[in-house]
C-alpha positions as CSV (number, residue, x, y, z in Angstrom):
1,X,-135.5,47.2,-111.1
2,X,-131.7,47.6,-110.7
3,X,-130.2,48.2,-114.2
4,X,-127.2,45.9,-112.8
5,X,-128.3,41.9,-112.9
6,X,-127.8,40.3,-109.2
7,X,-124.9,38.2,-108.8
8,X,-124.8,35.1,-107.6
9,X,-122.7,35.2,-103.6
10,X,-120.8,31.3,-103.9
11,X,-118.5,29.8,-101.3
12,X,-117.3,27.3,-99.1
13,X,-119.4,25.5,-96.8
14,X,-118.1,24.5,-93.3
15,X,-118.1,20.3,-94.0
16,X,-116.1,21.5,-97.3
17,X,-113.8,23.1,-95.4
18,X,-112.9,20.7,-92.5
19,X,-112.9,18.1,-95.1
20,X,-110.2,19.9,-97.0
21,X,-108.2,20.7,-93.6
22,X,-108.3,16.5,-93.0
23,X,-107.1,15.9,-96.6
24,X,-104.5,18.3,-95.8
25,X,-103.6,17.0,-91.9
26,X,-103.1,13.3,-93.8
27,X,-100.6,14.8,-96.6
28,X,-98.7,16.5,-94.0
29,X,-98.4,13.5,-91.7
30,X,-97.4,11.7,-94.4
31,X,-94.7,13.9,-96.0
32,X,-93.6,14.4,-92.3
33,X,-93.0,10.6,-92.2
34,X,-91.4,10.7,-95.6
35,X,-88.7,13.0,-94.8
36,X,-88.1,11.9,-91.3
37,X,-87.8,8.3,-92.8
38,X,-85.1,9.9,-95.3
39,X,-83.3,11.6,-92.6
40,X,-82.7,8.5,-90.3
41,X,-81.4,7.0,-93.4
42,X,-78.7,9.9,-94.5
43,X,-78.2,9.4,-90.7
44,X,-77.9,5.8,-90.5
45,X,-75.8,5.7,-93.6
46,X,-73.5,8.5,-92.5
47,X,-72.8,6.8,-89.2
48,X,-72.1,3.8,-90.8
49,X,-69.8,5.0,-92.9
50,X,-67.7,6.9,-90.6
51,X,-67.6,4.1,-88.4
52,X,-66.1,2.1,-91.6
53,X,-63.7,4.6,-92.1
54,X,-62.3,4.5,-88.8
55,X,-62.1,1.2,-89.1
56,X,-60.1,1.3,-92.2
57,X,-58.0,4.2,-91.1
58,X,-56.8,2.2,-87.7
59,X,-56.0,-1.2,-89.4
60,X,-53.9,0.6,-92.3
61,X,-51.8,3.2,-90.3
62,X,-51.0,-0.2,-87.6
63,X,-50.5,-2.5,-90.4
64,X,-48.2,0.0,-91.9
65,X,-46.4,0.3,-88.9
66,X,-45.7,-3.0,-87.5
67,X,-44.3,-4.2,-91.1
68,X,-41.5,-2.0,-90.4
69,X,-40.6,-2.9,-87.0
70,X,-37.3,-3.9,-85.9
71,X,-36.7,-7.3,-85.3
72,X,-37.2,-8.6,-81.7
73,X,-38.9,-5.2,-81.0
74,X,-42.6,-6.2,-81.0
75,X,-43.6,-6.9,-77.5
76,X,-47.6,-7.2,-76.7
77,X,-47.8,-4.6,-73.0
78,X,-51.1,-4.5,-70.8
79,X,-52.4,-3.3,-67.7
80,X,-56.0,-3.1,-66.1
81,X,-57.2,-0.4,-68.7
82,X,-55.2,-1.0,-71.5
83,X,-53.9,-3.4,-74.2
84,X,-50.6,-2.3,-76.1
85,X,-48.3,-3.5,-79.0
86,X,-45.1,-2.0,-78.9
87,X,-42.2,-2.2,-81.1
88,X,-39.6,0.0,-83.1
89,X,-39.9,1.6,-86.3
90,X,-36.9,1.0,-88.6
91,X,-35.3,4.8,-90.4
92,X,-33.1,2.9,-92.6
93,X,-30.8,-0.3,-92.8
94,X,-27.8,-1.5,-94.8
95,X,-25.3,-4.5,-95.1
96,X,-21.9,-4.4,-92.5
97,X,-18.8,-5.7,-94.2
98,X,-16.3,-7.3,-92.1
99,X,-17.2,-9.7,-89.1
100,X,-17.7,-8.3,-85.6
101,X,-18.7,-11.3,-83.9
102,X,-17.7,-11.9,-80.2
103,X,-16.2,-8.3,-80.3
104,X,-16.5,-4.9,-79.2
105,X,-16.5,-2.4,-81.5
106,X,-16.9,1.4,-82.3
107,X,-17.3,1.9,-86.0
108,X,-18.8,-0.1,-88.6
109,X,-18.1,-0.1,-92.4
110,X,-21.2,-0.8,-94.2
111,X,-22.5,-0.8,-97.6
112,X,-23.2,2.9,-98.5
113,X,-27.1,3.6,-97.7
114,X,-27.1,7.5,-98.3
115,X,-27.4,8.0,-93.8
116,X,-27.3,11.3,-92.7
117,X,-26.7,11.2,-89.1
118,X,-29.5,12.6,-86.6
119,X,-28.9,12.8,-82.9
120,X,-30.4,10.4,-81.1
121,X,-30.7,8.0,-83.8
122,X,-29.4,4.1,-82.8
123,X,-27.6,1.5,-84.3
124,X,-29.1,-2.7,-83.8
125,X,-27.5,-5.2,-84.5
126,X,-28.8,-8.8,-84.6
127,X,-32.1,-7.8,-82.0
128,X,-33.4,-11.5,-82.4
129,X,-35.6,-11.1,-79.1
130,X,-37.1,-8.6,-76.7
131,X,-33.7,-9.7,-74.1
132,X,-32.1,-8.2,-77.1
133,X,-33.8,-5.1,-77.6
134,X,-35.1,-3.8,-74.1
135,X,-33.1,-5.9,-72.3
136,X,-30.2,-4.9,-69.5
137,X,-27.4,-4.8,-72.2
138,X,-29.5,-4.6,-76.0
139,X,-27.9,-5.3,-79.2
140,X,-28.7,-1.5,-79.4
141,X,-26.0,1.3,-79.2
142,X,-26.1,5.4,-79.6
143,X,-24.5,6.8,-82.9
144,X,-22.7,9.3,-82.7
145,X,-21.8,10.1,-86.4
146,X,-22.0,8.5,-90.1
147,X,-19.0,9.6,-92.6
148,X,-18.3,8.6,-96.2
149,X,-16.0,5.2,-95.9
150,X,-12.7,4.8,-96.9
151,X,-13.7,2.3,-100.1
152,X,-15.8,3.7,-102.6
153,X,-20.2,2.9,-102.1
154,X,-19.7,2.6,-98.2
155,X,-19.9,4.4,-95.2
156,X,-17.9,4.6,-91.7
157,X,-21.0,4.4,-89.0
158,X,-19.3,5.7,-85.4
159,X,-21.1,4.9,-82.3
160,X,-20.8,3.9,-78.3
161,X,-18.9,0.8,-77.9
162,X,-20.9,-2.3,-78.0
163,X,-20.3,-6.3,-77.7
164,X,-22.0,-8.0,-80.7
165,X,-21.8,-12.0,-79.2
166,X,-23.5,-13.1,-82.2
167,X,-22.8,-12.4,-85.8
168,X,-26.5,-11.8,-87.4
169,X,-27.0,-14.5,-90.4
170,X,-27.2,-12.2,-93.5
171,X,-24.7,-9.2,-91.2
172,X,-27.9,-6.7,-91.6
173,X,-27.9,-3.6,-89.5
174,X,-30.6,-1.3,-88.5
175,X,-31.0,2.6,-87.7
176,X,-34.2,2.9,-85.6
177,X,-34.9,6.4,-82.8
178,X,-37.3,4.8,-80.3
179,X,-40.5,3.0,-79.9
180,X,-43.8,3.4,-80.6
181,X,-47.3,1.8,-78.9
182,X,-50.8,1.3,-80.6
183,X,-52.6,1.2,-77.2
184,X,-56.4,-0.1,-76.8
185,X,-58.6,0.7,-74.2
186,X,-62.3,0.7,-74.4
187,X,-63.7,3.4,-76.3
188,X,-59.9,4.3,-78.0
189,X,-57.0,3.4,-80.0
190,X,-54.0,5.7,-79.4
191,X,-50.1,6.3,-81.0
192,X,-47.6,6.7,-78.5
193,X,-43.9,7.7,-79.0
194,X,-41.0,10.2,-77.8
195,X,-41.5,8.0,-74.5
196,X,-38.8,5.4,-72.8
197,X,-39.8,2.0,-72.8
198,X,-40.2,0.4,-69.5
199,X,-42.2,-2.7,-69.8
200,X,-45.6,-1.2,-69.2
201,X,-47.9,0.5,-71.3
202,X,-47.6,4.0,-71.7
203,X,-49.8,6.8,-70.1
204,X,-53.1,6.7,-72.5
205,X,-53.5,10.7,-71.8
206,X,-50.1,11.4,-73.5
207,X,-50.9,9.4,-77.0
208,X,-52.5,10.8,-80.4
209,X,-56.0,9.8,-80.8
210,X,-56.8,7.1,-83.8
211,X,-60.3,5.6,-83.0
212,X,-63.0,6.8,-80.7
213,X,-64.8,3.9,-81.7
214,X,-62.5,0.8,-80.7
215,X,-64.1,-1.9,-78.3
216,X,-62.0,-4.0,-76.2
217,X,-65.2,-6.2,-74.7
218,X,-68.0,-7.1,-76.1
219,X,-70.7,-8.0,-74.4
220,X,-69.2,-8.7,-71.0
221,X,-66.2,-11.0,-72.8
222,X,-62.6,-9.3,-72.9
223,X,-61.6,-8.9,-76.3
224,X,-57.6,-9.9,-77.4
225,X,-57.2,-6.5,-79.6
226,X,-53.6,-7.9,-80.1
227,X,-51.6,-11.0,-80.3
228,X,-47.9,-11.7,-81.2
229,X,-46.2,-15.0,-82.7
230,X,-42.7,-15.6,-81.6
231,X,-39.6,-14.4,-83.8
232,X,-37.8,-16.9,-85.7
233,X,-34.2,-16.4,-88.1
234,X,-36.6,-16.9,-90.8
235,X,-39.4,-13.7,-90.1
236,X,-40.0,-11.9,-87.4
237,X,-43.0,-12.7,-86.5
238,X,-46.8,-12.2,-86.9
239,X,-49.2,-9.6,-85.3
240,X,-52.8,-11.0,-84.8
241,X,-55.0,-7.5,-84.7
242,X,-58.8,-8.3,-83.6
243,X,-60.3,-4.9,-84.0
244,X,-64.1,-4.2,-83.1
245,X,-65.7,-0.9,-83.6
246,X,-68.8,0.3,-81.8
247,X,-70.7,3.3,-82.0
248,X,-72.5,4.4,-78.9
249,X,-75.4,5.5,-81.0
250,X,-76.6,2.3,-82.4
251,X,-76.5,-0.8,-79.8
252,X,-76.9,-3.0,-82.0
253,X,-74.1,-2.6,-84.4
254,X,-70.6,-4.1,-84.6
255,X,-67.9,-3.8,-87.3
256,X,-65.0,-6.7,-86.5
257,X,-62.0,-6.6,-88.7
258,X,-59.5,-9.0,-88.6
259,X,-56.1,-8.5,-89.9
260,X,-52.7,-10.8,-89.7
261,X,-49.5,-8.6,-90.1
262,X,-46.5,-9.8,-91.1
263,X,-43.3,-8.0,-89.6
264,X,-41.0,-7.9,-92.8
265,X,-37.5,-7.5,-91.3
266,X,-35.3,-10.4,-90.1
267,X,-32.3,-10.3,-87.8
């Protein structure tokens, strides 16, 4: 007899084994399902968010904007593709002294605003309407330069004559450069400028990109993205933005925001 006991051989047995491989299959599945589940959520949740932020992003930098527009400026444009609210942005404004009603003038003493002249800047006067703005002969003249004035606290504005036939009621006057556009079309929201207004919208190619994400229909029905309330002496009007996001991803979600701008200059 062997001077070394016999050991005992121990092991596995086959049912053991493919038992062990189910228990193991179901675990898997089910920790596959767990993170998957926690991935469409980051997913989900990271879409959402950006969507919101577009959102947000759009109706503040328009909103911004069109508070500072000059008076009789805002003008809603449209074509086949596009939807458009156009205005311009007022640089600075001041206070004119004397009276230049039913004249033509050439310099203008105003209350000192600390101007320093830029070429191609523009002086408006009184712009109650569109006529008066983009019209065939706007309240709107070229400057040419802005000195210290000959009274202490105001300045000497020169600029190309211009016939003012109506005195504006609180004798405001406005330095603006050109316009500017939010355009819509479906699928984008865009900033135009540095272009001459004609009447129509400008070319959608040519403008900075703000929204991928903006909807101007929604489900077959044409969406108003922007709508403008008449001028008066007393403000200058309202701007009625419908905004409606959509991301591509996810049909069935929609974020509308609604937002009434007030345009805070007056003639």
């Amino acid at each position: 007899m062997s001077r070394f006991a016999e050991s005992k051989q121990q092991g596995f047995t086959l049912v053991e084994l493919v038992a062990v491989i189910v228990l193991l299959g179901f675990v898997g599945t089910a920790s596959v399902q767990f993170i998957r589940q926690g991935i469409e959520v980051y997913v989900d949740s990271a879409r959402r968010d950006n969507l919101q932020q577009q959102a947000r992003f759009a109706v503040e930098r328009v909103t911004r904007e069109l508070k500072n527009a000059l008076p009789g400026s805002v003008r809603i444009l449209s074509d086949a593709n596009n939807q458009c609210v156009e205005f311009m942005p007022v640089i600075a404004a001041t206070t004119y002294i004397d009276s230049i009603a039913n004249t033509t003038v050439g310099t203008l003493n105003v209350i000192d605003f600390n101007y320093s002249y830029i070429s191609g800047d523009r002086l408006a006067i009184y712009t109650f309407d569109n006529a008066s703005v983009y019209g065939g002969t706007p309240n709107i003249t070229e400057l040419t330069a802005a000195a210290n004035g000959a009274v202490a606290n105001t300045q000497l504005l020169s600029f190309d004559n211009i016939t003012i036939n109506n005195e504006s009621p609180t004798r405001r006057a406005y330095i603006v450069a050109g316009a500017v556009s939010f355009c819509a079309s479906d699928g984008e929201l865009r900033r135009h400028s540095g272009y001459t207004p004609n009447g129509n919208p400008p070319t959608p190619a040519d403008g900075i990109p703000i929204s991928d994400a903006l909807r101007v229909e929604d489900t077959g029905a044409a969406i108003t993205v922007f709508d403008f309330s008449f001028d008066s002496l007393q403000r200058a009007g309202t701007v009625l933005l419908d905004f409606r996001f959509h991301d591509s991803s996810a049909t069935d979600e929609w974020l509308k925001m609604d937002q009434t701008v007030f345009v805070r200059n007056v003639p």
